[in-house]
C-alpha positions as CSV (number, residue, x, y, z in Angstrom):
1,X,-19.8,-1.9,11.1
2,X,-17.2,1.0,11.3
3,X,-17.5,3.6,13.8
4,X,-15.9,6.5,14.3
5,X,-18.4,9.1,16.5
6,X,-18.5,9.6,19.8
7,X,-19.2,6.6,22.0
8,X,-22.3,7.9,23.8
9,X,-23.9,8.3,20.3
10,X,-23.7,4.8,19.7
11,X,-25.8,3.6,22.1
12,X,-28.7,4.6,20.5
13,X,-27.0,1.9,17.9
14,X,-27.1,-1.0,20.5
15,X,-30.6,-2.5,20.4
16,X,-29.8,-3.0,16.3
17,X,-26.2,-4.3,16.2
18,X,-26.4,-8.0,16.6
19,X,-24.9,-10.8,14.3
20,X,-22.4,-8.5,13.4
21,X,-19.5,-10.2,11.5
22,X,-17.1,-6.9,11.2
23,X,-16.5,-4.1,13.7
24,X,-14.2,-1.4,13.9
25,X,-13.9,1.4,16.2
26,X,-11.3,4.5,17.1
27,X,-12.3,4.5,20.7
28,X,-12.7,1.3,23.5
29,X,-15.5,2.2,26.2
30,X,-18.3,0.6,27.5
31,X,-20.5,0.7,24.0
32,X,-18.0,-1.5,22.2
33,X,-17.5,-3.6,25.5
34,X,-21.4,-4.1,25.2
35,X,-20.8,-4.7,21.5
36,X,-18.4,-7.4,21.7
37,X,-20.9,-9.2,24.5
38,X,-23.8,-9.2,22.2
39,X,-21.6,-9.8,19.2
40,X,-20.0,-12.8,20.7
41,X,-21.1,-15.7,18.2
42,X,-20.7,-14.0,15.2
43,X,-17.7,-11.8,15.3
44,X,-15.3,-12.4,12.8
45,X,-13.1,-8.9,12.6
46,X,-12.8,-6.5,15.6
47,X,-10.1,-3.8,14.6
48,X,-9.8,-0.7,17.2
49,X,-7.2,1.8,15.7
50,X,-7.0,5.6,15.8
51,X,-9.4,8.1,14.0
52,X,-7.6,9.2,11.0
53,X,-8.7,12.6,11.6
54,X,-7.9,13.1,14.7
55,X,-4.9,11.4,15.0
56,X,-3.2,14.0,17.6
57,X,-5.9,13.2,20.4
58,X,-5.8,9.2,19.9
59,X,-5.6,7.9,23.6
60,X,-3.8,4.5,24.3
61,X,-6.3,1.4,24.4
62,X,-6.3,-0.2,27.9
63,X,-6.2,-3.4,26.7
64,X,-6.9,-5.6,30.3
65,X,-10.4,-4.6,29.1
66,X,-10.4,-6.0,25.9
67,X,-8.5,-9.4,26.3
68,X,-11.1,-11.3,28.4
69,X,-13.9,-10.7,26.0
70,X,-12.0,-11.2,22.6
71,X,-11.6,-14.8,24.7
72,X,-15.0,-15.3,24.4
73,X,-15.6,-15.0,21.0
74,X,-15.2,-18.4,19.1
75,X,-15.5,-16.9,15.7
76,X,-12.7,-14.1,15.9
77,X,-10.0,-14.8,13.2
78,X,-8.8,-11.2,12.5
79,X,-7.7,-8.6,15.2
80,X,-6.0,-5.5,14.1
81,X,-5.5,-2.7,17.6
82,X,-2.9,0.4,18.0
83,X,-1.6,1.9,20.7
84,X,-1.6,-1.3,22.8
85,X,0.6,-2.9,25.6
86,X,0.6,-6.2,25.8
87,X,2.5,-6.8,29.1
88,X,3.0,-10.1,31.0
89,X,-0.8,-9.7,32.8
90,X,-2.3,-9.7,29.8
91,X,0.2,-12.4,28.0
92,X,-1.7,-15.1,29.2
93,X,-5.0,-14.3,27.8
94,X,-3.7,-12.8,24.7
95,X,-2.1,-16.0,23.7
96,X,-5.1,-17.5,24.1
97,X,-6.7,-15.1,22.0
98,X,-4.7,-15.1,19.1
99,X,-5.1,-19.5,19.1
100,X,-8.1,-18.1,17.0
101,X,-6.6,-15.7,14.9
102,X,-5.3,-15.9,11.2
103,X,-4.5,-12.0,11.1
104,X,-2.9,-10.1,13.7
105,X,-2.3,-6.3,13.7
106,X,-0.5,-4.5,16.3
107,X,0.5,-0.7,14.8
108,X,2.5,1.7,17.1
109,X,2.2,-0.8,20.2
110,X,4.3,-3.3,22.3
111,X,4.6,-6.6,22.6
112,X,6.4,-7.1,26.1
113,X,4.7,-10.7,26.3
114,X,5.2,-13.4,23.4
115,X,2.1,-15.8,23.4
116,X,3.0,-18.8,26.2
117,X,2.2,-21.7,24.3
118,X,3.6,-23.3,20.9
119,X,0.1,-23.3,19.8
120,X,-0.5,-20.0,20.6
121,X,-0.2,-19.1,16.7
122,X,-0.6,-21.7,14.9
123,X,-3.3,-20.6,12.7
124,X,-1.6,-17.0,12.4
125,X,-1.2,-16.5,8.5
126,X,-1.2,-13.2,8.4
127,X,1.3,-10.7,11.3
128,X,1.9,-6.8,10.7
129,X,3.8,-5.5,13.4
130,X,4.2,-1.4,12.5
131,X,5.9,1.1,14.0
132,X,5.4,-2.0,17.4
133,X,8.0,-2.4,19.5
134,X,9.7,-6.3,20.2
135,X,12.5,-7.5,22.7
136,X,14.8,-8.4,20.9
137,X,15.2,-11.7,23.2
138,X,11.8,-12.7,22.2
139,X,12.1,-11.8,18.1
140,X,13.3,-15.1,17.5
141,X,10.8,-17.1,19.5
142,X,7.8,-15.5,17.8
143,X,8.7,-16.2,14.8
144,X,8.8,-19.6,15.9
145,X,5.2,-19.4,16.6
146,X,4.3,-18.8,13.1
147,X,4.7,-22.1,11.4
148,X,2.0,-21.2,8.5
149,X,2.9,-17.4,8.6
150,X,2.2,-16.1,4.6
151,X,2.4,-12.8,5.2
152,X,4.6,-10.9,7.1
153,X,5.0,-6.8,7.7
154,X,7.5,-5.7,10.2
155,X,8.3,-1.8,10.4
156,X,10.9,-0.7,13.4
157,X,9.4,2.6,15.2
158,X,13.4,3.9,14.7
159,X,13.7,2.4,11.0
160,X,16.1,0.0,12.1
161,X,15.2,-3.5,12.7
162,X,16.9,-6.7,14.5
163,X,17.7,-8.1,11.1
164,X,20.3,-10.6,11.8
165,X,18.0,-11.9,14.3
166,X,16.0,-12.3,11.1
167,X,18.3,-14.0,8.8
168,X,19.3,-16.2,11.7
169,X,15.8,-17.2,11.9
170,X,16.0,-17.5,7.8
171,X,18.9,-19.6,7.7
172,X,17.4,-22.4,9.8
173,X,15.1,-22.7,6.7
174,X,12.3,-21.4,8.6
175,X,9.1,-19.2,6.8
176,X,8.9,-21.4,3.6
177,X,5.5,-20.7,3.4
178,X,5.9,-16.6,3.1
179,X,4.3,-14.6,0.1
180,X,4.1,-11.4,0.9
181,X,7.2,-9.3,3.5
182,X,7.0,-5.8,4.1
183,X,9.9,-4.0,5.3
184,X,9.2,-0.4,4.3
185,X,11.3,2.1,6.1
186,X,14.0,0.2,7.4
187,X,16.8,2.1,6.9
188,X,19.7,0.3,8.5
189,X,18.4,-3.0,6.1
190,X,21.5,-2.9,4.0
191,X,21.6,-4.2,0.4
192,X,23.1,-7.1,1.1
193,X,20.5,-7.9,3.4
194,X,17.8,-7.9,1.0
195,X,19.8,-9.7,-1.6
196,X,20.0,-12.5,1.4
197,X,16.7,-12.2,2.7
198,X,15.4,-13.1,-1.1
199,X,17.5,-16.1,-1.3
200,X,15.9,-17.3,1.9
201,X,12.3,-16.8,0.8
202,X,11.7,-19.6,-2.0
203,X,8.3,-18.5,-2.1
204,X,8.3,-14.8,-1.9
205,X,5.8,-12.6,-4.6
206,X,5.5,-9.4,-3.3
207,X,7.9,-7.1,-1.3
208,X,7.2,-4.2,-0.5
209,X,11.0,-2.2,0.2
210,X,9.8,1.3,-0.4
211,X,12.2,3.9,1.7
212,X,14.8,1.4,2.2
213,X,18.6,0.9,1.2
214,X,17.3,-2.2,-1.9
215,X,19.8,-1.5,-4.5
216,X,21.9,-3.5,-7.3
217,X,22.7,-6.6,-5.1
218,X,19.2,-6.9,-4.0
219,X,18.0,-6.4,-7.8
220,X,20.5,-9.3,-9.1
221,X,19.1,-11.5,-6.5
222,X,15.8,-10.8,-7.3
223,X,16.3,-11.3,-11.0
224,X,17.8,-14.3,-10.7
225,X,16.1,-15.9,-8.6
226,X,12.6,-14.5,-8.6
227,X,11.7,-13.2,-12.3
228,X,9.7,-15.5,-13.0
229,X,7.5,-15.9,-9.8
230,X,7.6,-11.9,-8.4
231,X,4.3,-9.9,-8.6
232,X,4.2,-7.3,-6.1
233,X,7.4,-4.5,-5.9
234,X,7.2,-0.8,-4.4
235,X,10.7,0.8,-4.4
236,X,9.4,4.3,-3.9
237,X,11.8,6.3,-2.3
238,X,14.9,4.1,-2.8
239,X,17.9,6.1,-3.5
240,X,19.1,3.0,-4.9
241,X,16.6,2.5,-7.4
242,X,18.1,4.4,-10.8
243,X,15.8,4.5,-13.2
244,X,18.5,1.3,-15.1
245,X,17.4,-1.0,-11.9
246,X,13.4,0.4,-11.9
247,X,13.4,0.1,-16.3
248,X,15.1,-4.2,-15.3
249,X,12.1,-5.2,-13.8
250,X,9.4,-4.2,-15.9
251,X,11.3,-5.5,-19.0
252,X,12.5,-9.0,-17.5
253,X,9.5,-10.2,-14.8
254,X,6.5,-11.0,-16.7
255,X,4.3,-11.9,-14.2
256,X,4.2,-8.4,-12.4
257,X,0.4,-7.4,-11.1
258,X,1.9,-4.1,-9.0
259,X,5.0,-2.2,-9.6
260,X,5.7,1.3,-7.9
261,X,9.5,3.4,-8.1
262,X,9.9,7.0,-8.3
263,X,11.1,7.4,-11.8
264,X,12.4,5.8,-14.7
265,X,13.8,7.7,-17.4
266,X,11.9,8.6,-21.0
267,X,15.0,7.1,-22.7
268,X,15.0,3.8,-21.0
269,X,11.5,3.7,-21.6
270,X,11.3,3.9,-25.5
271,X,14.5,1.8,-25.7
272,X,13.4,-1.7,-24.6
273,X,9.8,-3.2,-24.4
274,X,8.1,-4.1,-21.3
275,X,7.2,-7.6,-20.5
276,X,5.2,-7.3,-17.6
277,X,1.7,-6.9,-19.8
278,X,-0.1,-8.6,-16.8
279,X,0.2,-5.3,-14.4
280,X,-2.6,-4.0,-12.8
281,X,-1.0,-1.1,-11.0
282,X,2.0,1.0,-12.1
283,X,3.1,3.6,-10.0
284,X,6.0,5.8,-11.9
285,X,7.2,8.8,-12.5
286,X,9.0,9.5,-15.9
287,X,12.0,11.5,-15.8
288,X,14.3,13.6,-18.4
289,X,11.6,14.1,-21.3
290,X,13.6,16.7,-22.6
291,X,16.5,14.4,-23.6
292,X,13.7,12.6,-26.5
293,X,13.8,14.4,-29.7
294,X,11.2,15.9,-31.7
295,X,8.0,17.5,-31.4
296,X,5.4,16.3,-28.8
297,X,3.3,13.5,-30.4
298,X,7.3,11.5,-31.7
299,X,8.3,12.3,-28.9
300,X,5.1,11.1,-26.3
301,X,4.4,8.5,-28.3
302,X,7.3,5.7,-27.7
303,X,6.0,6.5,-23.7
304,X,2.4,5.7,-24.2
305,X,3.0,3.0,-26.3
306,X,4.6,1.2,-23.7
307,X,1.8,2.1,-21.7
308,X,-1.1,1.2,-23.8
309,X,0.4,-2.1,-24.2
310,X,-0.5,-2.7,-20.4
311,X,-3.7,-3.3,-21.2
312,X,-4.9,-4.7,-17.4
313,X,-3.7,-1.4,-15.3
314,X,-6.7,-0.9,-13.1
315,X,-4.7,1.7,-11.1
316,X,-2.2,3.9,-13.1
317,X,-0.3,6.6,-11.1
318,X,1.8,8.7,-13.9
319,X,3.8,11.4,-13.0
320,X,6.8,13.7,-14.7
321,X,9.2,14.1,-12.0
322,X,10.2,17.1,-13.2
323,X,6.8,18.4,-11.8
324,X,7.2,16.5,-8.5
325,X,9.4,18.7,-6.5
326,X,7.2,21.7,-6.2
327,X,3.2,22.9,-6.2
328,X,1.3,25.8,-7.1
329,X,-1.6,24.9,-5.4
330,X,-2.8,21.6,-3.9
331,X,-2.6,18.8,-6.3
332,X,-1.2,21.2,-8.8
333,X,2.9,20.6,-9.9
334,X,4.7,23.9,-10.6
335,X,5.2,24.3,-14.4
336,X,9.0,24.1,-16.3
337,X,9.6,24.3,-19.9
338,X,6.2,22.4,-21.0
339,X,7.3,22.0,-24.2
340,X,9.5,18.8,-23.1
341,X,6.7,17.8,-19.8
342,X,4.5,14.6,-19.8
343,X,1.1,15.7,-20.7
344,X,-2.4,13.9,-21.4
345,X,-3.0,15.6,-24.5
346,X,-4.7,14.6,-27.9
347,X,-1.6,15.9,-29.3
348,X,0.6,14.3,-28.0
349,X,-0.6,10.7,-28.1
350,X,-3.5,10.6,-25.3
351,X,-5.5,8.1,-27.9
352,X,-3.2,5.8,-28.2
353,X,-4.4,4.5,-24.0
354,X,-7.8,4.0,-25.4
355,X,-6.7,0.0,-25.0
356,X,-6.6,1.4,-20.8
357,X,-10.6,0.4,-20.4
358,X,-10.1,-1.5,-17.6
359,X,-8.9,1.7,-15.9
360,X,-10.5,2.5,-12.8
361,X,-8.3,4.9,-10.7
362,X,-6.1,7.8,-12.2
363,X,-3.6,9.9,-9.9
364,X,-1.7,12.6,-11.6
365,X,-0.5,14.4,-8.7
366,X,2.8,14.8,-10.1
367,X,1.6,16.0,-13.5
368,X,1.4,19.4,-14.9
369,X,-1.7,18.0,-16.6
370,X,-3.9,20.4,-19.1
371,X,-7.0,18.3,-20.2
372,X,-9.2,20.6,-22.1
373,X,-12.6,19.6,-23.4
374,X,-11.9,17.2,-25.8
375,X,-9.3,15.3,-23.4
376,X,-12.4,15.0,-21.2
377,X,-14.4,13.5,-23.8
378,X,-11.8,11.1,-24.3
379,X,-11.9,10.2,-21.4
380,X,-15.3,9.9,-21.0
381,X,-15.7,7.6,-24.2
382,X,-12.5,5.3,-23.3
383,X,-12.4,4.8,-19.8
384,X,-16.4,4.0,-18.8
385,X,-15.1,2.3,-15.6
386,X,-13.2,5.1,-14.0
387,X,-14.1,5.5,-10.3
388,X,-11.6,8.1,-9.0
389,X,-9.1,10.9,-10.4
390,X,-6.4,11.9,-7.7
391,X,-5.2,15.3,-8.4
392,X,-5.5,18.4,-10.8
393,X,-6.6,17.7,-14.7
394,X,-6.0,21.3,-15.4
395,X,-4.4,23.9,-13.6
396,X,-6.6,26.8,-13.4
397,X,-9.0,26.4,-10.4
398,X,-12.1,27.4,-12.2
399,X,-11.5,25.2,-15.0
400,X,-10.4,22.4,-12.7
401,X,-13.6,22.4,-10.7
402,X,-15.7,22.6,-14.0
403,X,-13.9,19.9,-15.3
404,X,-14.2,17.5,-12.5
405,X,-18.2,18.2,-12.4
406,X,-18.5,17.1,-16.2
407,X,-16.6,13.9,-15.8
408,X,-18.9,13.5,-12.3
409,X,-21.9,14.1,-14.4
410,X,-20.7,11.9,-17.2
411,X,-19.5,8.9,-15.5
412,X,-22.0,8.0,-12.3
413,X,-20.5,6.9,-9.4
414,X,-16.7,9.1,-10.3
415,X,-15.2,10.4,-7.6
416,X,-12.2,13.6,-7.5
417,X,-9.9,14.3,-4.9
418,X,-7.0,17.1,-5.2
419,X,-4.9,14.9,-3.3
420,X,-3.9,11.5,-2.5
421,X,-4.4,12.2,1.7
422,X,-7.5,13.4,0.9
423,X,-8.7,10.4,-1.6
424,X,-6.9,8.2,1.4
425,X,-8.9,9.4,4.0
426,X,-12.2,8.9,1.8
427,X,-11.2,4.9,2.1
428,X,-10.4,4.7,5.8
């Protein structure tokens, strides 16, 4: 059950809401207290964050309310809150708490009190701390905690986290068992950190670096030692990432499911084949189309050959970053010279994706994209399992809202959203 009304209105909700297994909430008050009561046995997920569309009102969580009944509830494995203090009153309980717990969230909050026991997290696979403030005395310690931790996400409020604290804790061979690391937005992580940190992580698939300092030491690393094992990489706004280092992965590690960068360049892609045919999302932008030759179908077609060859995407997010800098209108890039711009045109090589049926989300936001009629049709006849298309197909309004209503009316269940906010606030 998600809930994101006012509180009084959901006690008219009360008398039905028993045996529930998920809740989730923007607000903590005497409804959800009741909630959690009659809840107790079957509660698998409680999750209290802020309303996404009313994020400037959100109101901290008094969390000595909370603790004593989460205690209660045997089946609670997944606890996600923001805006919390967990201070040395509540320390006790909350350890006891999270004894249950195989995912722990904590976004814009602090944790001034590490659980007190060595079990305390022992069953913890799962720990996103964002934006959530940590002593740095007790860093070390809490990662102790985690002996079975798979996934971990740890985003400084500041950008800069206590990371030799975290290749200390590394180096003592520690966290063999982690998949997954997010450390988006650290800024101070140098290159040589990551480079260090992916030497440490024998197991490591995914990493998610976007907005961070990852650059040619941490790419050699991960080539080397990783090519053949790594499935997950965002690099978006890495000044590091050239479109040489973004263009390395996708031609030498095969076993790629997601892969996000800001750009690569048209040359580099035409010039070497990709290996990674198992991707399932690809989120790029392609950059200098005016430097291949020829009129638009030669010239498109070494670009969606590359592409079509990717025949599990599921998610493709294609952009010309030439387009990306500026907007005419929302969702709309600001024309150049389109004689040399990415388009999704017939002419230009658009049926050469018809291999893209597994294609079920489309963002163009950083296209200058003109889909006439026919494109539509396309469209319509190629990609039967499309469920949402972020951003303008053409740029006329009129046309754009006409447009979007025929694919609605030709493929049930479609959804259209000018932007990506506004397609990510339709999920949350």
């Amino acid at each position: 059950m998600r809930y994101y009304g006012e509180l009084h209105l959901l006690q008219q909700l009360l008398p039905g809401c028993t045996q529930l297994r998920y809740l989730e909430v923007a607000r903590y008050g005497e409804e959800v207290k009741q909630l959690l009561q009659q809840n107790a046995t079957s509660l698998h997920t409680f999750i209290c964050k802020t309303d996404p569309l009313f994020q400037s009102k959100r109101e901290p969580v008094v969390i000595d309310k909370v603790w004593h009944l989460l205690k209660e509830i045997p089946t609670l494995r997944v606890l996600e809150l923001e805006s919390v203090i967990v201070s040395d009153y509540e320390g006790r309980m909350f350890g006891t708490v999270c004894q249950k717990l195989t995912r722990l969230s904590l976004v814009d909050s602090k944790l001034l009190e590490r659980p007190k026991s060595e079990r305390d997290l022992d069953s913890l696979r799962t720990l996103i701390l964002d934006r959530s403030y940590v002593p740095n005395e007790d860093q070390l310690q809490l990662f102790q905690l985690c002996p079975v931790l798979e996934h971990l996400t740890w985003k400084s409020r500041t950008g800069s986290l206590q990371i030799l604290n975290f290749l200390f804790f590394l180096n003592s061979g520690k966290f063999q068992r982690v998949t997954s690391l997010d450390i988006s937005n650290s800024s101070k992580t140098t290159d040589h950190d990551f480079a260090k940190i992916i030497s440490l992580l024998p197991g490591l698939i995914n990493l998610n670096a976007a907005n961070t300092l990852f650059g040619y030491e941490g790419t050699r690393a991960m080539i080397e030692l990783k090519r053949d094992q790594i499935q997950e990489l965002n690099f978006l706004d890495c000044p590091n990432i050239t479109s040489m280092v973004a263009h390395t992965f996708l031609s030498s590690c095969p076993r790629l499911r997601k892969f996000a960068a800001s750009s690569v360049s048209a040359v580099d892609v035409v010039r070497q084949h990709w290996v990674c045919l198992e991707l399932q999302e690809l989120d790029i932008s392609i950059a200098n189309m005016e430097q291949l030759p020829g009129p638009p179908f030669p010239r498109h077609k070494g670009i969606y050959d590359q592409l079509a060859a990717l025949t599990k995407l599921v998610v493709l997010r294609l952009g010309d970053l030439g387009c990306a800098s500026s907007s005419t209108s929302v969702g709309t890039p600001a024309p150049r010279n389109q004689q040399f711009m990415l388009d999704l045109k017939l002419d230009s090589g658009l049926g050469l994706l018809s291999t893209l049926n597994r294609l079920r989300e489309l963002d163009v936001t950083n296209m200058y994209a003109v889909m006439e009629f026919g494109e539509l049709q396309w469209v319509v006849r190629n990609w039967r399992r499309l469920e949402r298309v972020i951003g303008s197909v053409h740029p006329n309004p009129p046309q754009r809202d006409l447009s979007n209503e025929f694919l609605r009316d030709q493929l049930p269940g479609l959804k259209t959203f000018s932007s990506r906010k506004e397609a990510w606030l339709s999920e949350v």
